[in-house]
ZAMARGU-4260 file (C-alpha; in steps of 0.2 Angstrom, whole numbers, plus 5000, padded with zeros to 4 digits):
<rodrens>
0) 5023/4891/4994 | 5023/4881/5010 | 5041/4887/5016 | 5035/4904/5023 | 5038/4911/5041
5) 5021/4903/5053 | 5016/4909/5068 | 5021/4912/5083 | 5032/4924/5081 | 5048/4931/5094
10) 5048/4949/5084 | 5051/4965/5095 | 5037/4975/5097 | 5041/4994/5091 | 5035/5009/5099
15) 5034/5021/5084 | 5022/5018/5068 | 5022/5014/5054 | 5038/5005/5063 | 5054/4997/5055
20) 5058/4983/5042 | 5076/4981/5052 | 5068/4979/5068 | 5057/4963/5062 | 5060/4946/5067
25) 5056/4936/5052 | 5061/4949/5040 | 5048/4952/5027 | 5051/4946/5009 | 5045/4959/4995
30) 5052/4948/4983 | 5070/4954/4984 | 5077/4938/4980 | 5061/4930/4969 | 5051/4944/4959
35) 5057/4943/4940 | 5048/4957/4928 | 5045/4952/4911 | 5043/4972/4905 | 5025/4972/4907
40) 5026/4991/4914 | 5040/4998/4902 | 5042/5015/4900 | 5028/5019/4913 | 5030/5032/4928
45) 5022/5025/4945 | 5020/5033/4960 | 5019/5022/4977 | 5012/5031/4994 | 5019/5021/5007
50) 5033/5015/4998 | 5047/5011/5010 | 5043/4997/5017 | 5030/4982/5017 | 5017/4979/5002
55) 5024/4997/4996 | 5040/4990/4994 | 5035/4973/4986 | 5025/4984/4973 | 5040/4996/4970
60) 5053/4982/4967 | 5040/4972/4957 | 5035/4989/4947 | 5056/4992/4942 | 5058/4974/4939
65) 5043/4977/4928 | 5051/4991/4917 | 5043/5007/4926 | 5052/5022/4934 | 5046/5024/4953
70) 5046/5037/4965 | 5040/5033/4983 | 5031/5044/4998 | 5035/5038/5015 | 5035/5048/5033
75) 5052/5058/5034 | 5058/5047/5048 | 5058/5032/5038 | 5072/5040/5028 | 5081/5023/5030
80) 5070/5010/5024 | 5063/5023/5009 | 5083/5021/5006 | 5083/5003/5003 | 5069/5004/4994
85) 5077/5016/4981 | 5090/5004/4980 | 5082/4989/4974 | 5073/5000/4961 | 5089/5007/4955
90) 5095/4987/4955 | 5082/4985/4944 | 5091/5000/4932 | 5075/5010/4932 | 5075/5028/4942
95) 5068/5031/4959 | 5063/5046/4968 | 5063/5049/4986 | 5046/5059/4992 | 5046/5063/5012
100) 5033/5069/5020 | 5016/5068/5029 | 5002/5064/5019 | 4990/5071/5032 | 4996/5089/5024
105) 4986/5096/5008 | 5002/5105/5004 | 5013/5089/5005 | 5001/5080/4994 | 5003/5094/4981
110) 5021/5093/4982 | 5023/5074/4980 | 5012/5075/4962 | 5021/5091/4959 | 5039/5083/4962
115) 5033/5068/4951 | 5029/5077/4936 | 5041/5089/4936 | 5055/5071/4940 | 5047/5061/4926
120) 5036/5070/4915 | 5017/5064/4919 | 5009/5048/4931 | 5005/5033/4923 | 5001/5024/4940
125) 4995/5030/4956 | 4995/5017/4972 | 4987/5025/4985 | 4995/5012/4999 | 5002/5024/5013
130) 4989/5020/5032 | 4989/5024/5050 | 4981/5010/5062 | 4981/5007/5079 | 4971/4996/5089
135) 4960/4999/5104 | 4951/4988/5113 | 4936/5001/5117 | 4928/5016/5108 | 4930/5027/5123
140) 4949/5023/5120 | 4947/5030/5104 | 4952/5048/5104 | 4946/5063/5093 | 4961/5068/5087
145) 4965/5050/5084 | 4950/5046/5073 | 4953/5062/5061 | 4971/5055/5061 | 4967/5039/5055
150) 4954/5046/5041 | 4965/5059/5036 | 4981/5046/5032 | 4970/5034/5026 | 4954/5042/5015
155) 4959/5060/5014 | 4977/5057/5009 | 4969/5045/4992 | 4953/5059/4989 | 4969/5074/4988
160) 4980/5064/4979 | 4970/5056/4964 | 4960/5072/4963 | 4978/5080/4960 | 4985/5066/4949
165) 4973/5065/4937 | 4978/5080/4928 | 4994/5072/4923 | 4987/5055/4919 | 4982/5050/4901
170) 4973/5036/4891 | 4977/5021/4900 | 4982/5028/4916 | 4978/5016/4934 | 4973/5020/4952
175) 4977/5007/4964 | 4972/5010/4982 | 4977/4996/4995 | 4959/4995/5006 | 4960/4978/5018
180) 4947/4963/5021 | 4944/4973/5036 | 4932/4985/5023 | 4921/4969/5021 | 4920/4962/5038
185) 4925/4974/5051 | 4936/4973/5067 | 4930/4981/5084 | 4949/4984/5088 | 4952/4994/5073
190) 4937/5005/5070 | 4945/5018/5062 | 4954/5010/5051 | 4940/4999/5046 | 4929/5013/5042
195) 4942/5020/5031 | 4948/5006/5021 | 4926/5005/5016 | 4926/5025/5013 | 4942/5021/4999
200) 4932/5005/4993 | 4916/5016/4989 | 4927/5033/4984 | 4937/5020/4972 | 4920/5013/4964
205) 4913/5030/4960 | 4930/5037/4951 | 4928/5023/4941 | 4913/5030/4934 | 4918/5045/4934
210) 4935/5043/4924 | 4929/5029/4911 | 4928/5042/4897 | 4946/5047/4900 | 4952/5028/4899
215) 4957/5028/4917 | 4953/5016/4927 | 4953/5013/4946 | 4954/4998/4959 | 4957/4991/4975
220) 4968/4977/4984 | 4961/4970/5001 | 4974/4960/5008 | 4971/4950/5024 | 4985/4949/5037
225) 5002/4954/5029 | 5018/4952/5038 | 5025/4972/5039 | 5030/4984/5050 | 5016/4991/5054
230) 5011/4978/5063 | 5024/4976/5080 | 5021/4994/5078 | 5001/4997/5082 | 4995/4979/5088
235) 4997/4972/5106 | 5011/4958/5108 | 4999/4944/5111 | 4992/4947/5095 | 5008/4948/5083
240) 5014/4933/5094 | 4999/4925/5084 | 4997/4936/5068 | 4989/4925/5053 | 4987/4911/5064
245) 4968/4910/5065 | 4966/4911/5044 | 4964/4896/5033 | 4982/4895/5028 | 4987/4898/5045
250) 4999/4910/5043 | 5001/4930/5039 | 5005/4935/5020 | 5021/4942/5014 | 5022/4959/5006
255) 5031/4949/4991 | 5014/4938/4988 | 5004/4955/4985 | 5014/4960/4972 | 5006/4951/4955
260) 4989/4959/4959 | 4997/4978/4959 | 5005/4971/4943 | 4994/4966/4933 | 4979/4981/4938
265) 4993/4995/4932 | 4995/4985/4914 | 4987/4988/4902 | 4982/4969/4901 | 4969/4975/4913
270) 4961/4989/4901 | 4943/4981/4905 | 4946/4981/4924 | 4939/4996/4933 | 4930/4997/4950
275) 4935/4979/4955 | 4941/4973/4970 | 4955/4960/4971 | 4957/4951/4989 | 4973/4943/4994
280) 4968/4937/5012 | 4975/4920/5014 | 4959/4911/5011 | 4946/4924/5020 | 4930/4925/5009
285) 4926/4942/5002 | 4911/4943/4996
</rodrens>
């Protein structure tokens, strides 16, 4: 499409992460008005970390519209844009399920498989989506705390969670973990995230091996610049004036255009795809 929003952007930059869909300026599309499902998930149960707002989103409404039953994870303060989410889901006359609460915790991890199971019955399709970034401009700005933070969102929250999914998942089940271009060519601002999104790359890779004799199968997403809340929330202004800008196609991606990829790895069109890495970067080579 040629008609999405280009840099530079007037958006308010917001002071608390992940940050707020209402609160963006343009509004990000997750396909609210363009996704149309053709039943290739009916009947399946998916569970999306991260789910209330930007590609979380886009994959919950594109998974309802598809035929599946969603329930979502989300930080307890985005009550409001989990909400909406649940909304467009129930649109879609499939069930959603509302999971608060901070996936740094091992005991909220075991809650959210525990409340999915006990909602639904088993997980068909985990999406391991949910991450914490912020950008500095120097290692010595980079605090302790923050760098165990960042890997405990981000690697440790995917490690607890499929560990605890798989003994609900059956023949056929998916892991979808959402890993950034950034785990193939690094940034020196985020160096945390970075080394995280490589840790779920390689940690995705090896329970692909490991799980082949059950029939489950495991794969990553690297999208390049994506147009979400986190972004005003945890990068400098000059920055999100100009996000996307310096790609190929010039502008950031919307959550709505990383929606076919989640798709079409938790079908089971994609039985013979595991430990692949799909990239959605707006032209950004991935090798």
């Amino acid at each position: 499409m040629t008609d999405r929003p280009t840099p530079p952007f007037d958006t308010r930059m917001q002071d608390r992460i992940p940050g707020q869909t209402s609160q963006m300026t343009p509004k990000p599309d997750h396909g609210e008005a363009s996704y149309k499902g053709s039943g290739r998930l009916a009947g399946k149960i998916a569970l999306i970390t991260g789910g209330d707002s930007g590609i979380g989103r886009a994959v919950a409404i594109a998974y309802a519209r598809e035929g599946a039953d969603v329930a979502i994870s989300y930080l307890p303060e985005e009550q409001d844009d989990a909400q909406e989410t649940a909304t467009w889901i129930e649109k879609a006359g499939r069930r959603a399920l509302l999971l608060p609460g901070d996936l740094k915790s091992r005991d909220i991890c075991d809650s959210i498989i525990q409340k999915t199971v006990q909602e639904f019955g088993r997980i068909d399709i985990l999406v391991n989506n949910a991450a914490f970034q912020i950008e500095r401009d120097a290692i010595d700005e980079v605090s302790d705390d923050e760098w165990d933070e960042t890997f405990a969102t981000n690697s440790g929250a995917v490690f607890r969670l499929t560990k605890r999914a798989i003994p609900h998942m059956k023949n056929g089940g998916a892991f979808i973990h959402t890993i950034s271009v950034n785990a193939d060519s690094p940034k020196p601002k985020l160096l945390a995230y970075s080394a995280t999104k490589s840790a779920i790359q390689n940690f995705s890779g090896g329970i692909a091996q490991l799980l082949a004799e059950k029939g489950i199968r495991s794969n990553t997403v690297a999208p390049g610049p994506i147009w979400t809340p986190l972004i005003p929330a945890t990068m400098g202004a000059d920055h999100v004036h100009e996000f996307g800008a310096d790609g190929p196609i010039k502008r950031p991606g919307q959550p709505a255009e990383l929606a076919a990829p989640y798709v079409m790895l938790a079908s089971d069109e994609a039985s013979y795809i595991s430990g692949a890495n799909i990239a959605v970067t707006g032209g950004v080579p991935v090798l």
